[in-house]
Structure formats: structure tokens, C-alpha cells
N, C-alpha and C positions, 0 to 999 in steps of 0.2 A: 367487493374487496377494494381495500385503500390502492390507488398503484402507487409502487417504490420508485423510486429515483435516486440513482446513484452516482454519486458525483464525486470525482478522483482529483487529489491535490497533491503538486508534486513543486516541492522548493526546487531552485533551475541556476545552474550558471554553467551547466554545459551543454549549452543550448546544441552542438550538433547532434548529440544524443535524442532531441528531440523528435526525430522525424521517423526516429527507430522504434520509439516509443508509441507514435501515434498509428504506424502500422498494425500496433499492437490492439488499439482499443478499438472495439466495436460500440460504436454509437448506436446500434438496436439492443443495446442493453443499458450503457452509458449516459447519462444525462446531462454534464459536465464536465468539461477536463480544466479545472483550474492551476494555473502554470503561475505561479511567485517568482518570478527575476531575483534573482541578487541583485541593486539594483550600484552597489559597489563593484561589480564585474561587468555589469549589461549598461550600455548606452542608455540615455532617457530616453524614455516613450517609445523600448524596442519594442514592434511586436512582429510575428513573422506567421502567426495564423490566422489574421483580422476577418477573413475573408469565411471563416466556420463559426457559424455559429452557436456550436458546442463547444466551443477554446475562448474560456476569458484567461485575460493575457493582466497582470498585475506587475509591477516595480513595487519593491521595497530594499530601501537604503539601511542596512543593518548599523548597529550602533554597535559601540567599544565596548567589549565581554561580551556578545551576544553569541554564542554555539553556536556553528552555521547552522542553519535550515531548519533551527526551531522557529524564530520571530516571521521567518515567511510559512511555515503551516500554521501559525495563530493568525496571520493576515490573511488569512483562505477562511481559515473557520470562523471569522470575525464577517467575511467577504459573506460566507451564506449564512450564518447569523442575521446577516441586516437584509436578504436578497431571497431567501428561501426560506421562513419559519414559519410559515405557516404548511410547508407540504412534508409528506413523508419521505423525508433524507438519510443516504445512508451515504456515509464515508468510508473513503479507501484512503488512505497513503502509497504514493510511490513516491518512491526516488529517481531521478534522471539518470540511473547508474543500474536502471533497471528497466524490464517489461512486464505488461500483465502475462500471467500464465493462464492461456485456452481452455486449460481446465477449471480456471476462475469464474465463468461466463457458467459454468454448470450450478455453482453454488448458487448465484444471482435468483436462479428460478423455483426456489425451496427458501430462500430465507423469508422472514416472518418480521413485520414492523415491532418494536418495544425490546429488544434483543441486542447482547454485545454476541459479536463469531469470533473466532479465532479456528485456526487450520493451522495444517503442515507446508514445510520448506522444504524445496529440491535445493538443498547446499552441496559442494562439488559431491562429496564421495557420502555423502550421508543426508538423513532427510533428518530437520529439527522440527522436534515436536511443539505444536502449538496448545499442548495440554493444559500448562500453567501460564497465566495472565500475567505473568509479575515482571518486574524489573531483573536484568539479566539471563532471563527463562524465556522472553519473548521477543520478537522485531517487530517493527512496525508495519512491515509490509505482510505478515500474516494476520491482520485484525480489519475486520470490517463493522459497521457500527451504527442503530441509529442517531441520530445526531441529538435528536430532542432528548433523550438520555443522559447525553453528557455535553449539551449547550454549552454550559456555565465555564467548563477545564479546558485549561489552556497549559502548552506545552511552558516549562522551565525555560527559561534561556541562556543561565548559567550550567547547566547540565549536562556532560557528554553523553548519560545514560537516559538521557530526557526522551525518548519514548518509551522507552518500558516503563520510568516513571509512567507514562501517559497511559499508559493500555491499564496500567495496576489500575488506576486512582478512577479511569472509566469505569472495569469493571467491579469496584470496587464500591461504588456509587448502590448498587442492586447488585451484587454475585449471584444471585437465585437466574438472574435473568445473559449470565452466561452461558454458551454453548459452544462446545468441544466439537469440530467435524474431523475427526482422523484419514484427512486425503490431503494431497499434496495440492495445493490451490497458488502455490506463489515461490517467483523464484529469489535468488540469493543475489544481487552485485551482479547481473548476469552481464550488462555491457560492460562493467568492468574489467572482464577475460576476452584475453583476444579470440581472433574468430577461429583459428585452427581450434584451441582450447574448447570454446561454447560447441564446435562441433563432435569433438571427442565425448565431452560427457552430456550429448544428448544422445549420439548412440550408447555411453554407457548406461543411461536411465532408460532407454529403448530398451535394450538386452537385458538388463536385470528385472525388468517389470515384467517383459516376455520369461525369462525362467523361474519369476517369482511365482506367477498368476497361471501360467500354461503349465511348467515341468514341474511343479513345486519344490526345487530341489534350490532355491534359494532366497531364507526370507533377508527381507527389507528392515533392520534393525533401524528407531529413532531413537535420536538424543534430546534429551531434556536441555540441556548447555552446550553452547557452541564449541 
């Protein structure tokens, strides 16, 4: 069998977030962690992981109208475009406003090369379902993807909605070669909440997964929109 290589791009200008981030990724799954600087926020030629050689570290200087952090995941996809086309790549999106979720690394060992995924979201009080690929029905950070599928698409960069654009128009490419996994694989904004908060509702997904799955006296309702 072909082996995967999965390799996660995350646009950056709050680089303290990133060390929280890297706690998060296990390189015995991961293949790449590529980091886009804003390069409008970040000093030339920062880098602050030189020394791993799983962390390529990029600068990009955004231009006038560009949406943040669309023109630096096209500098990523563009990045292994020129640096990886010939192996079997699968991409992830994170945000620096986020972490991978542990139960991410489970899907890694079931997915299948020629395939778009999409999965569920632990959002605060509710999980969003990763059922429909479409714009406003999806995030970016629930879609994983192989690359050779959708080489050619690149994000919008007049577009606030420009990743759901981007999941639609991937899986859109082949829709037969979509797959639904109804488990929660990715979280929401999660360094975004302070940490008293990120601690309250991880014991409250704690508890409700325990009375869902053990007492069955409470199910897990998702939402298709946020």
C-alpha cells in the first residue's frame, strides 16, 4: 500500500499560540507542519522552529484586499505543489486560533488515498456537523483531503466565506469520491477561549459523552449551521 503523508498548513500572525499548537501535533502521524507568517505582522526571515525538521517556516507579505489568511494557505498549497507532487499528500487546515483534536490522529489510520473527508466539530455547546461540503455548512478545519484531487484550487482572496468556498469547489471536483465520518475529529476557536472557559467545556463534553454513550439518557444533537 501507497503510505500517506499528511501535512498540516496553518496561516500565523499569532505566533504565541504556536507552541500550543505544536504540543498538539504528533509527528508519528504528521509529515509537515507548514506555518505562513503574515509577513505584514512578523519580522523578515522570523523563524522560531529552524531547528525541526518537520516545521517549514514561510513569510508572506499580503497585498491591499487580500482576506487574511486566504493568500498564505495558497502559499502553502503552492509550497507543496512545487516540493511534494509526486507522493501521496493529504492536507489539513489549521488555524493558529486552534489545536489538533486527539481524536484526529484516529481517523489518520482508516483514511484511503483518492478521497475528500469531512467530520464533525466540538463547538462550545454543540457539535457542527460535517455532513454538507458547501459553503456556510462547513469549516475549514473539519476537511482533510488528498491533494492530487484538488492540486489546481486555490482559496479566493477577496472572500470572507472563502473556505467553504474551497471545501464546495474541492469536493465538487468528484462528489462520488466524498466521505461523511459522523465523529467529532476537530475543535472550534479553541485558543481563542480563555483557559478557565476551554476548561469548563471540556469537562462539559467529558460529561455529556459519558451520559450519552454509558447512561444513554442524553443524546448529542448536531447542527448543520452554525
Amino acid at each position: 500500500m501507497d503510505k500517506k503523508k499528511i501535512i498540516i498548513i496553518t496561516p500565523s500572525y499569532r505566533i504565541k499560540n504556536l507552541n500550543k499548537i505544536l504540543q498538539s501535533i504528533s509527528f508519528d502521524y504528521i509529515y509537515k507542519w507548514i506555518i505562513i507568517y503574515d509577513g505584514s505582522k512578523i519580522p523578515e526571515n522570523f523563524e522560531q522552529f529552524e531547528k525541526n525538521q518537520h516545521i517549514v517556516e514561510i513569510i508572506h507579505i499580503s497585498q491591499k484586499n487580500e482576506i487574511q489568511g486566504n493568500a498564505q494557505r495558497n502559499k502553502g498549497l503552492d509550497y507543496v505543489s512545487k516540493n511534494f507532487s509526486d507522493e501521496n499528500i493529504f492536507i489539513y487546515f489549521l488555524d493558529d486560533d486552534n489545536i489538533v483534536n486527539p481524536n484526529f490522529y484516529k481517523l489518520l489510520k482508516d483514511i484511503k488515498i483518492n478521497y475528500f473527508y469531512t467530520f464533525d466539530q466540538q463547538r462550545n455547546r454543540y457539535v457542527f456537523s460535517g455532513q454538507s461540503p458547501k459553503v456556510y455548512n462547513i469549516d475549514l478545519g473539519m476537511f482533510l483531503f488528498d491533494f492530487k484531487l484538488a492540486s489546481d484550487i486555490r482559496f479566493r482572496l477577496d472572500k470572507y466565506e472563502a473556505d467553504g468556498i474551497y471545501v464546495e469547489e474541492c469536493c465538487n471536483k468528484n462528489i462520488k469520491k466524498h466521505i461523511y465520518i459522523p465523529n467529532i475529529y476537530a475543535y472550534y476557536n479553541y485558543l481563542g477561549r480563555n483557559l478557565l472557559r476551554r476548561s469548563y467545556y471540556r469537562f462539559y463534553w467529558f460529561l455529556r459523552h459519558f451520559l450519552s454513550n454509558n447512561l444513554k439518557i442524553f443524546k448529542i444533537v448536531k447542527q448543520k449551521k452554525p
